[in-house]
N, C-alpha and C positions, 0 to 999 in steps of 0.2 A: 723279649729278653728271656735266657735260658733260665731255668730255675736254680744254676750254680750260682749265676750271676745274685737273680734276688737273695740267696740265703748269703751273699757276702755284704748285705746294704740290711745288717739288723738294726738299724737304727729308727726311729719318727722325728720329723719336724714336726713341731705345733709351730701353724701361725694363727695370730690375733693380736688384733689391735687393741681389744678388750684385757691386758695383762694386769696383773699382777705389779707394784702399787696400786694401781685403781682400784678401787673398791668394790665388789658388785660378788654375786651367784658366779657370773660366769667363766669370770679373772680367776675368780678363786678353786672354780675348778677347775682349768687348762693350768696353772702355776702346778697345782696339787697332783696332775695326771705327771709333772716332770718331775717334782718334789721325792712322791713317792716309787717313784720308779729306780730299777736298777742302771747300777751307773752305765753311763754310754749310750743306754738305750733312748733318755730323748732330748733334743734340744729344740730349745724355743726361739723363734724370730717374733720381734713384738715391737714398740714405737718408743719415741722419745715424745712425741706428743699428741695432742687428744685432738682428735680428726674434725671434732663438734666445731672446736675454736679455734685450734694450731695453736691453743697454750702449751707450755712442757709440762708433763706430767712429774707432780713432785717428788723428788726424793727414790727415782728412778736408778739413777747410779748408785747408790748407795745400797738398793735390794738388790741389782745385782750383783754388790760384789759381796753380800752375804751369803747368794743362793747359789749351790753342790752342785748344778747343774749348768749347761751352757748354754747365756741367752745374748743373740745378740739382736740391736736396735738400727731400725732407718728414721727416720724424721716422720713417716706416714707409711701408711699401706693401701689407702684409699685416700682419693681426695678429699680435702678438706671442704666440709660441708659449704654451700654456696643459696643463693635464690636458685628457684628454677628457670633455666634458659628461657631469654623472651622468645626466639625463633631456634629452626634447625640451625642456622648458618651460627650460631651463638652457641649449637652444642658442639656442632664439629670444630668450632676451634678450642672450645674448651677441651674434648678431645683429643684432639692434635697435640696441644700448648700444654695442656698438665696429662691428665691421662698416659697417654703415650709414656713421655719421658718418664713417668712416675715406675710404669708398667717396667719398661728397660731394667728401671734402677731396682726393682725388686726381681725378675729374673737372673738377673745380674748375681745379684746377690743368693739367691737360693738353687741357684748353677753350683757356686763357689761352694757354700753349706754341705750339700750332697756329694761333695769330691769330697769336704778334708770329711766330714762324720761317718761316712757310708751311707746314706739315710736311702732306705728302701720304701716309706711310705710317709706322706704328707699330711698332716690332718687340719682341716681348714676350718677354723671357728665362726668365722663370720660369713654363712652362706649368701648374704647378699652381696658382700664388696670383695670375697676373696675365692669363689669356688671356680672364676678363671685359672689362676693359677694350679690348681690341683690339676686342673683337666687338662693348662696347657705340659706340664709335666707327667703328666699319666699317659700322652699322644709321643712325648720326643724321648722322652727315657726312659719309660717303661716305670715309675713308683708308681704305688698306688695311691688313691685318693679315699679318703676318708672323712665324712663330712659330720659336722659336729650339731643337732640339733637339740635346742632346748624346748620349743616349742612357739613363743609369740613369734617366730622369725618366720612361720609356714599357717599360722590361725589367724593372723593381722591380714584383712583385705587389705591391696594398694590399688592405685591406678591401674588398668588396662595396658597401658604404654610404657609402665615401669620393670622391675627387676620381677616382678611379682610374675609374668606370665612364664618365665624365663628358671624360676626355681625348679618347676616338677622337670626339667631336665634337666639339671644340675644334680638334684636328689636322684632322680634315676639310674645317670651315670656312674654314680659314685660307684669303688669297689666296695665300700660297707657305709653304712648312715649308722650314727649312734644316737640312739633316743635318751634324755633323761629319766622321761618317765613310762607307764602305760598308757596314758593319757596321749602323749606327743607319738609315741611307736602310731595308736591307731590313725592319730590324724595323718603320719606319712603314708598310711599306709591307706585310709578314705580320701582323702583330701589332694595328694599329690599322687600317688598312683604309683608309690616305691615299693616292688617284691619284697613279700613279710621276711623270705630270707637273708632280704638283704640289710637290714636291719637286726643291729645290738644293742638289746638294753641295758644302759650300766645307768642304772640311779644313781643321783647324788650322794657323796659320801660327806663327811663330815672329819676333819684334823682332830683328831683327838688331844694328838702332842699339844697341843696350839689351845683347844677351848675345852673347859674341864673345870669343873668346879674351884670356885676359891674365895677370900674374903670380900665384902664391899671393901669399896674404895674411897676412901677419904678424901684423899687428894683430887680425884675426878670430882667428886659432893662439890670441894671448895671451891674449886678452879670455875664450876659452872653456877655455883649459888645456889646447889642443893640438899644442904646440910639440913636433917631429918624428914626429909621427903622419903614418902615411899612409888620408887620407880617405876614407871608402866613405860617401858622403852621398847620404842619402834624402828628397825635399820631396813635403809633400802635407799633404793635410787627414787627420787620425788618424782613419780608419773600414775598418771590418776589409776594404773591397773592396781595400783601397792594398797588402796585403800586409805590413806592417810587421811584424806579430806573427812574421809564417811568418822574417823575415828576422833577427828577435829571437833566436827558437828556434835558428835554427843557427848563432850569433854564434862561439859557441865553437869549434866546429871550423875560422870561418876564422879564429880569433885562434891557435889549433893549429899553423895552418899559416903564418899570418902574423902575429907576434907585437907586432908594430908598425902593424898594423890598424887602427882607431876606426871604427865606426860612429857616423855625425852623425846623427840625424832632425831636420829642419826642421818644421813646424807644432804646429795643436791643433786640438781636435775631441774628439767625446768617447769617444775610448778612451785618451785619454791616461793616464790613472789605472792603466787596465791594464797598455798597453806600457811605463809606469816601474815597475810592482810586479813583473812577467818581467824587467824589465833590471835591477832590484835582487837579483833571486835566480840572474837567471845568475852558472857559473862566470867569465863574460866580463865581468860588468858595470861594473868599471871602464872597459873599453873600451867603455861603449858608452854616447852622450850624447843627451838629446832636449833641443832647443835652446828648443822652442817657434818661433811665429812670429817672424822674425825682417825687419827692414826690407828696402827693395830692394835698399842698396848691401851690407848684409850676406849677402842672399841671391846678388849677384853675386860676392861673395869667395866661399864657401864653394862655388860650382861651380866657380871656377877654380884653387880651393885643391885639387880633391875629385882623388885619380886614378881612381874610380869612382864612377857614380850606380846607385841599385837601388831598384828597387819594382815587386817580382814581384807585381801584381797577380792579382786571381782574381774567377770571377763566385760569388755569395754563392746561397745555397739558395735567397731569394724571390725571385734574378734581380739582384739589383743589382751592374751591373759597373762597368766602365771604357768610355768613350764615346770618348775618342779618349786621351787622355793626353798634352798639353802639356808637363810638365814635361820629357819622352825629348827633344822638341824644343829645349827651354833648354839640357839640361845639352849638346845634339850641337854647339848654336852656340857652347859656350865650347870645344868639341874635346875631349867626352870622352864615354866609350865609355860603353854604360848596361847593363843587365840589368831585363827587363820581363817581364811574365807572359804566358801565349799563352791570352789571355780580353779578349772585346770588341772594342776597336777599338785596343786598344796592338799588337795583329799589324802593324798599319796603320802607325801611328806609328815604330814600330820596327822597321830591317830588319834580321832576323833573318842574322847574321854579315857584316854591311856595317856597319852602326851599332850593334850592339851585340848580344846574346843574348836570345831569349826562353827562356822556362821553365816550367814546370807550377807554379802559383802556389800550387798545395795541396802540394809534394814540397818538404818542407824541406832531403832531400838533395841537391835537384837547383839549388835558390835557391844552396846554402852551395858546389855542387862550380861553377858557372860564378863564382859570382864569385872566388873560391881560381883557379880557371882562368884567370880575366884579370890578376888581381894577380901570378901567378907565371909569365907568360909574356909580357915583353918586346915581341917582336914581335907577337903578338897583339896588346897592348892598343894600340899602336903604329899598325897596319892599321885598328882598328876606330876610332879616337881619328880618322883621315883621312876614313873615309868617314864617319862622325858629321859632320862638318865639312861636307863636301860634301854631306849629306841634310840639315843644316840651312840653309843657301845658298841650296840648291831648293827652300825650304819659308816663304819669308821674305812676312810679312804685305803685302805690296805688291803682288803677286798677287789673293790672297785678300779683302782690298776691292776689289780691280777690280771681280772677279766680284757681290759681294754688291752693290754700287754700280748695277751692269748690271738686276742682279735689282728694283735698286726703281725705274729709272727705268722696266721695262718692265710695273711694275705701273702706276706715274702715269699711263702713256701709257694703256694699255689695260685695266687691272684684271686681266690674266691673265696668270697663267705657264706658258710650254712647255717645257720639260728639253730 
């Protein structure tokens, strides 16, 4: 394709099935890359339902028809999670029978996308279920492909016989990889075998408009039966990388020490069942609530209600860690001080006695003595509550699309990226 052609296709698609209602790091950054951007320049393809289960994703239509940008929805973008095939003859027809037709109906549709928008480069969020399509449209029409990495999606060992051997050409191919962090750029770069120049690192940014200092919230206290607690709230998705268990386990010694304590946990996922059967049997378990998912305006009361956030993360035995950690950046822009684990790319996110504490995310003495540390010292939490404040300010999404903005016009222009 001539280069008059690509400078007439200024547009990007973001696909991911990870959007926006959903809850998570990574929804909230592909929403925020469209959010913040100049008009025209992105629109989003994303699902009406959640791949795990093929429920509908809640309250879906209704953010669309809030959001300045244009997103439109298929029913999936990967198949719906299943058991694994007992034989081959059981994949090739699952193949055949969903696969295929699934595949159609999203070429189909992001044919259609790139005629009415102009869209000159694709960015694919979910490198295991989505980086076909980049490469099949990077081969027939000439956009680029852009591949969106946070980091457990390339440091998780798989199977031999899975997507997993099948990544570092997908990563390689791509016309630019985005890292989250420094962390996740070296492992594309030791681990998959991606040209350092082919690789952009845009760290996670953080909504200022959106999370910002303000009052507790009463109504959140009452609704959940926390009137006069003082909040130690944790959000994220429930999988043992988040740390919640390790912060489960030593509830009690900071309810010990701070008797008017509550731990909150925000999400689900599937350890849920476990971290409510350890919170049923701790000594502490009255103090200690999992809220489940919970809306936006309720997730912004419960950070500024919180006098602590924590999720002493950890990297797991097959490698699956933490890629940057978003949430340290929410709870810094409501002004308040975190505790994170020292694995992955949360070193990053979080500075370490500036904005908050890291920790050994396997040492439950060491989770339960920093945060007993900030609750009972005043000035402490005080100092680390300011510069939380000030590292979220410096870290504010308007930056952060600049750079990724920059990154596609200079794929348009030229098809190439230089770091």
């Amino acid at each position: 394709m001539s280069t008059a052609n690509r400078e007439d296709r200024s547009a990007c698609l973001m696909v991911a099935s990870i959007f926006t209602p959903i809850q998570g790091g990574s929804a909230t950054v592909y929403a925020n890359l469209c959010r913040y951007a100049p008009p025209g320049r992105m629109v989003a393809l994303a699902t009406r339902r959640h791949y795990q289960d093929g429920a509908e994703i809640p309250g879906w239509a209704a953010h669309d028809a809030r959001c300045e940008f244009p997103i439109y929805r298929l029913d999936l973008l990967r198949p719906e999670m299943a058991p694994p095939p007992a034989n081959k003859l059981v994949s090739a027809w699952r193949f055949l029978t969903i696969d295929i037709p699934l595949r159609w109906r999203i070429v189909s549709t992001v044919y259609q996308l790139i005629r009415r928008h102009r869209i000159g480069v694709i960015c694919i969020g979910e490198l295991a279920s989505t980086a076909w399509l980049g490469a099949f449209f990077r081969r027939f029409l000439g956009t680029r492909m852009v591949l969106y990495v946070h980091g457990e999606e390339i440091t998780q060992r798989v199977d031999a016989g899975s997507f997993g051997r099948r990544r570092g050409e997908h990563l390689r191919a791509a016309d630019a990889v985005v890292a989250v962090s420094r962390f996740t750029r070296q492992a594309l770069i030791e681990q998959m075998g991606v040209r350092p120049e082919r690789i952009c690192l845009i760290e996670n940014g953080v909504d200022t408009r959106r999370f910002s200092p303000g009052p507790d919230d009463a109504g959140l206290r009452a609704r959940l039966g926390l009137v006069g607690k003082r909040l130690v709230v944790a959000v994220g998705r429930l999988v043992p990388r988040k740390g919640f268990d390790k912060t489960i386990a030593g509830w009690a010694e900071v309810h010990r020490a701070h008797p008017d304590a509550h731990l909150l946990i925000i999400g689900d996922g599937p350890q849920r069942a476990e971290l409510q059967a350890m919170a049923d049997a701790s000594p502490a378990g009255a103090a200690i609530t999992l809220a489940g998912a919970l809306d936006d305006a309720d997730l912004l009361a419960a950070y500024r209600s919180a006098s602590l956030f924590v999720m002493p993360n950890r990297t797991m035995p097959d490698g699956d860690t933490e890629g940057f950690g978003l949430v340290f950046l929410e709870a810094n822009a409501c002004g308040r001080a975190v505790v994170g684990g020292r694995a992955g790319g949360a070193v990053e996110a979080v500075r370490d006695g500036e904005s908050g504490l890291l920790v050994n995310g396997e040492d439950v003495a060491e989770i339960t003595g920093a945060i007993t540390r900030i609750l009972g010292d005043d000035a402490l939490r005080s100092r680390l509550e300011a510069g939380a404040l000030r590292h979220a300010q410096a870290n504010s999404w308007e930056t952060r699309v600049r750079i990724f903005q920059d990154l596609c016009s200079k794929l348009q222009q030229t098809g190439e990226h230089n770091v």
